[in-house]
C-alpha positions in Angstrom: 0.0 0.0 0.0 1.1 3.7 -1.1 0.2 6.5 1.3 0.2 10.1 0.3 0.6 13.3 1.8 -1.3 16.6 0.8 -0.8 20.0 2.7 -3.7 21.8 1.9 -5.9 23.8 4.0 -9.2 22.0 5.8 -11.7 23.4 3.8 -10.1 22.3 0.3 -12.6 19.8 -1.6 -11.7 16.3 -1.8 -14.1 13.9 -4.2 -16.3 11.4 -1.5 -16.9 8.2 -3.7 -19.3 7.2 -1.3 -21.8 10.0 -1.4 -21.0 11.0 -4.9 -19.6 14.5 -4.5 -16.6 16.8 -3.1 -16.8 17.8 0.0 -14.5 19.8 2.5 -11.6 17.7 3.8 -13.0 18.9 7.3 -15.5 16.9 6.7 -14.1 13.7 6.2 -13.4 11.5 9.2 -10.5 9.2 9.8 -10.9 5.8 8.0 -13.1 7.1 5.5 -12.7 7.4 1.7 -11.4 9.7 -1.1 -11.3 8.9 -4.6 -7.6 8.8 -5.9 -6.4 8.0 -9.2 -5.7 4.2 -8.2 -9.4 4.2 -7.2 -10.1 4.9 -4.1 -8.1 5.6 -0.8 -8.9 5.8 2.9 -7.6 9.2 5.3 -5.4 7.4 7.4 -4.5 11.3 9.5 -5.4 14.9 9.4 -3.0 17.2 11.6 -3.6 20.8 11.6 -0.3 22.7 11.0 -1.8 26.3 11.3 -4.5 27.6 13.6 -5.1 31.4 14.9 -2.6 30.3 17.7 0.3 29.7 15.0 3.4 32.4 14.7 2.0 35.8 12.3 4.6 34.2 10.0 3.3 31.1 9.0 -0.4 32.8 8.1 2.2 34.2 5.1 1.9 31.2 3.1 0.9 31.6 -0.3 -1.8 29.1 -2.0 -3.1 28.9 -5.1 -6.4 27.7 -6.8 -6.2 26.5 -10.1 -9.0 27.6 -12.6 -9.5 26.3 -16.0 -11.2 27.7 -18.8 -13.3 24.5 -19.5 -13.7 20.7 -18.3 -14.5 19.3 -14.1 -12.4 21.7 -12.9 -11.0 18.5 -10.6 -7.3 17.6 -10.6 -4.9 15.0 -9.1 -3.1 15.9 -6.1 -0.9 13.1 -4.8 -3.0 10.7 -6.4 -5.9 12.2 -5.1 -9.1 14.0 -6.7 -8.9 17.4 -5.4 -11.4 20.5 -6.7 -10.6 24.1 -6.0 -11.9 25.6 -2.7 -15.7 25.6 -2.7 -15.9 22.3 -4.7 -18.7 22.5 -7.6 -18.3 20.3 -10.8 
């Protein structure tokens, strides 16, 4: 078994094969799954690295969100299906 490791932040949009539909990594529990590009995968851990009690200087990260001009609008990440934050198509 492979395990892969995203940094993204908890309300980035990961694709739930069992309901059908992205929903906020927040929102996913341990043991439950994500599809991935193998099929499907399970969240083995979620550790938060920043919260509003982190160092000023670590709230300077810069993210991106991808946006393309046509297609899902979903992309692999690690293996995983990933959307943009606030999920959608």
């Amino acid at each position: 078994d492979k395990n892969y490791e995203t940094r993204v932040t908890e309300n980035h949009p990961y694709f739930d094969p069992v309901e059908g539909k992205y929903k906020q990594l927040r929102n996913f529990k341990i043991g439950e799954k994500v599809k991935t590009i193998e099929g499907e995968g399970l969240i083995v851990g979620k550790e938060v690295l920043i919260d509003a009690n982190s160092p000023a200087s670590m709230h300077n990260e810069i993210v991106y969100n991808l946006h393309m001009k046509e297609g899902p609008r979903s992309y692999i990440v690690n293996g995983a299906v990933v959307h943009n934050e606030g999920g959608g198509k």
